[in-house]
N, C-alpha and C positions, 0 to 999 in steps of 0.2 A: 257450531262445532264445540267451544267450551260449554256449551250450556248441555249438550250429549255427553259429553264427559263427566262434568259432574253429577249431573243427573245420577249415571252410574254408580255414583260413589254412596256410600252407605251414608246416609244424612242421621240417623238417631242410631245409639247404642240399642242394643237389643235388651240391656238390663242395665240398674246401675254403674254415673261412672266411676264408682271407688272402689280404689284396688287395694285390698289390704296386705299389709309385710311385705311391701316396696322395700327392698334394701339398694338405695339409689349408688352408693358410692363404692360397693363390692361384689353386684354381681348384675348383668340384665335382667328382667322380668320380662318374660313375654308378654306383652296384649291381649287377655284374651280375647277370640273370635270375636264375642259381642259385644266386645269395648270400641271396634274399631268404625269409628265416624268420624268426620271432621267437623263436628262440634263438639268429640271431647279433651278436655283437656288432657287427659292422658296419652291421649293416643297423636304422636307427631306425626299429623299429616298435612305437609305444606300444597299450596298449589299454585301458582299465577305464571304471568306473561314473562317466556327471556330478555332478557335487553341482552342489547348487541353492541360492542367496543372496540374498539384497536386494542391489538394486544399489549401496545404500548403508548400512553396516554399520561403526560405530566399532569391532566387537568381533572379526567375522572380516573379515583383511584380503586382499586382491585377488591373485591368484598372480603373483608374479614370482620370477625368480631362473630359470627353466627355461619357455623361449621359448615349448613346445608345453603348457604350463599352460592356456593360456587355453582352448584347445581344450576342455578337459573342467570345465567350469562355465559358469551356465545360471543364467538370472533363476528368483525361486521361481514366479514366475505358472507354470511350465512343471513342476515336480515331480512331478505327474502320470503324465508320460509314461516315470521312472525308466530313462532313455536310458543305454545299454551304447554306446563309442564306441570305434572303431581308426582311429590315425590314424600314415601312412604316410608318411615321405622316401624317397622312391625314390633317396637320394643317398650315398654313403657317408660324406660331407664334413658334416654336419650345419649347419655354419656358413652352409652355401649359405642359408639363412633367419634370417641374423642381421644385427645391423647394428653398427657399432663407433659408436663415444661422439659422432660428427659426425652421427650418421643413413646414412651411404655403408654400402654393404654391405661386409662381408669378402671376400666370392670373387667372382669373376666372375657374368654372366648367367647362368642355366640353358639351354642352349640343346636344344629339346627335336629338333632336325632335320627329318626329313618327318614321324616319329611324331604323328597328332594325342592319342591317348595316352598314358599312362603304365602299362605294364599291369601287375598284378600273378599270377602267376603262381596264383590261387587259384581254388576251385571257386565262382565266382560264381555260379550258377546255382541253388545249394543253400543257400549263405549269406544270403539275405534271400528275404523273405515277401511284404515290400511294401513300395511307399516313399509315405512319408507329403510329402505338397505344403503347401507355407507356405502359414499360413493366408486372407494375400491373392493367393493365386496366379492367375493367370486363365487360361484357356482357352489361349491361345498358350503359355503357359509350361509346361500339360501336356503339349501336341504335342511342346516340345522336347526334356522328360522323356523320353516314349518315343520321341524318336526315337535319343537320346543307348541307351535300353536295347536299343534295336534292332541298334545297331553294336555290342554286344556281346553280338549273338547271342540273345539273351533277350525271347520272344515275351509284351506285357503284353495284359489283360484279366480277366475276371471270370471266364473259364471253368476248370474242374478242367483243359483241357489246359493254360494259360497256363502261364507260368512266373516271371511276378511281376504282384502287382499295383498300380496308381497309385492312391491312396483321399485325400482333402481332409484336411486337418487338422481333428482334434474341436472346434480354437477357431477355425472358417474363418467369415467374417461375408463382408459384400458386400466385392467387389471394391473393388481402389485406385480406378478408376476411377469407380465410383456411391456411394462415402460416404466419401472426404476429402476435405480440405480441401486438401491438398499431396501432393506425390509427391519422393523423393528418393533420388540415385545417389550413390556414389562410384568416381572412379577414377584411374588413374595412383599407387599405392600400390609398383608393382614396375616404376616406371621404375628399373631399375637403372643404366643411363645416366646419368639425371638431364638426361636432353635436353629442350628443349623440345616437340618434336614430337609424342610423345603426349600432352601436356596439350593440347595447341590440335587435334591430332585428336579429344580426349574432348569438349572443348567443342563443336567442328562435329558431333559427333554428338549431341550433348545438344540442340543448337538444332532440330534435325530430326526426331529420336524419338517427338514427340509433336504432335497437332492442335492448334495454336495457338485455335481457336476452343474447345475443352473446357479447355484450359490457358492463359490470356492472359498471363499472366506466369511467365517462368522467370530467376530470379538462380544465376546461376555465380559460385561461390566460392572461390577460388586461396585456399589455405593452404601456407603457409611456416613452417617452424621449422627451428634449427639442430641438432636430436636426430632428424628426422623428413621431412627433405628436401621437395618440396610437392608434394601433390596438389588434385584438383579435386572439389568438392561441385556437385550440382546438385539445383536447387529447381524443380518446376513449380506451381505453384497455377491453383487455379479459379477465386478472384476476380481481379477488376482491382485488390483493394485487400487485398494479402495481408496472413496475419496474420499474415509477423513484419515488422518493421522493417528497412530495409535495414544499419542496424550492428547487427542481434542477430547476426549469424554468428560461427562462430569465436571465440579466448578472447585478450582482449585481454593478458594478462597473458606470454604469450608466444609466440604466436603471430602472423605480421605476415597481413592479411589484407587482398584486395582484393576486392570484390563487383562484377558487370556486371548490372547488372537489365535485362532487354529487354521490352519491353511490343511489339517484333515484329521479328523476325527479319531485315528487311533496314533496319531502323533501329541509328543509333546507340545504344549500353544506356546508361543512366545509371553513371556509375563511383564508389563509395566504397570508401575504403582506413582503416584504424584508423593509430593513431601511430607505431606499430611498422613499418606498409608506408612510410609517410610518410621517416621516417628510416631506413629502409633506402635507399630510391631516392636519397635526398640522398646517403648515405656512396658510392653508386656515381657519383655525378656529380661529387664530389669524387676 
């Protein structure tokens, strides 16, 4: 199976690989098409074996030092599945996914143009078998699967004509919807801006997403940090009497956080903020 994989992957550039007026530390560069192999140096294409760890382990420690680390490890509940992984910057600028010592990014946006893809030049169609759905995935989110493998050309099903198939996860139990307690999102993680507009876009869509009569309480949680810029959590619960507390969010210790609980949508939310929001708001008022 890794050896089908790779296989697929584009082994030689299709032209030289030097890319000239690289401007590394102000703005991305895309890859061109025929730069992308993984023998060239320009082009970051990692690939190997996950390892798998407790999430909490005094003895091995957690990868840093090399951004795309995380990528390739995986809670031991999962060792089972002994996952082969390629993981691709279509950018030649590699920085474009980093962030300097304030949380702000190094380069500019990414800005992808009308492309809604990023394509990779490989023989998709022979490189995977099947793809495996999270194991609370639900119905709608198969459809999107295949329709996402649809626009690249790749007919799914069960039949010998198919050309990939969509299968459940071996650890798939009932949907989010008929056996939790809560359901949760993150987003605004690649406001590169740092504008407010997508976070209060994620929230309008968070308040809406879901049947307020199957979910009667949903807390939105604005997190801020000065390493980490802020994004937005969202929380729906089934009970009227959720089970976390409205200050269990977020990490007091460095993190400033402010929570909205709405018990409905066109009412005012309840607002709590930890000490760290508290004294943030004051130092801007001053």
């Amino acid at each position: 199976m890794v050896g089908q994989l790779l296989q697929a992957l584009p082994s030689r550039p299709g032209a030289p690989s030097k890319v000239e007026g690289s401007t590394f530390k102000h703005e991305p560069t895309e890859t061109p098409v025929w730069n992308l192999s993984y023998t060239t140096d320009g082009c970051n294409i990692q690939f190997g074996a996950c390892k798998y760890q407790k999430d909490v382990d005094p003895v091995v420690g957690q990868p840093a030092g090399w951004t795309s680390a995380i990528a390739f490890f995986k809670g031991e509940d999962f060792d089972d599945e002994m996952e082969f992984r390629v993981l691709i910057n279509p950018y030649f600028d590699n920085l474009s996914i980093e962030s300097a010592a304030d949380g702000t990014p190094q380069t500019a946006c990414p800005d992808p143009g009308e492309n809604k893809y990023r394509k990779l030049p490989a023989g998709t169609k022979w490189m995977t078998n099947r793809v495996v759905l999270a194991p609370n995935a639900t119905e709608d989110e198969r459809h999107t699967v295949e329709g996402w493998l649809e626009d690249f050309g790749l007919e799914t099903g069960s039949s010998p004509d198919s050309d990939i198939e969509v299968i459940e996860s071996t650890d798939t139990g009932s949907t989010l919807e008929e056996n939790y307690e809560y359901a949760a999102e993150i987003a605004g993680l690649a406001n590169y801006e740092g504008s407010a507009e997508p976070l209060e876009e994620a929230m309008e869509r968070f308040l809406t997403k879901r049947d307020w009569e199957e979910w009667p309480v949903v807390d939105l949680v604005e997190i801020n940090s000065d390493n980490a810029g802020t994004f937005i959590e969202a929380y729906w619960h089934r009970s009227e009497d959720p089970i976390f507390d409205i200050s269990a969010y977020g990490h007091d210790d460095f993190q400033r956080v402010w929570v909205r609980r709405f018990n409905d949508p066109t009412e005012e939310p309840i607002l709590w903020k930890n000490t760290l929001a508290e004294e943030f708001e004051e130092g801007e008022e001053e």
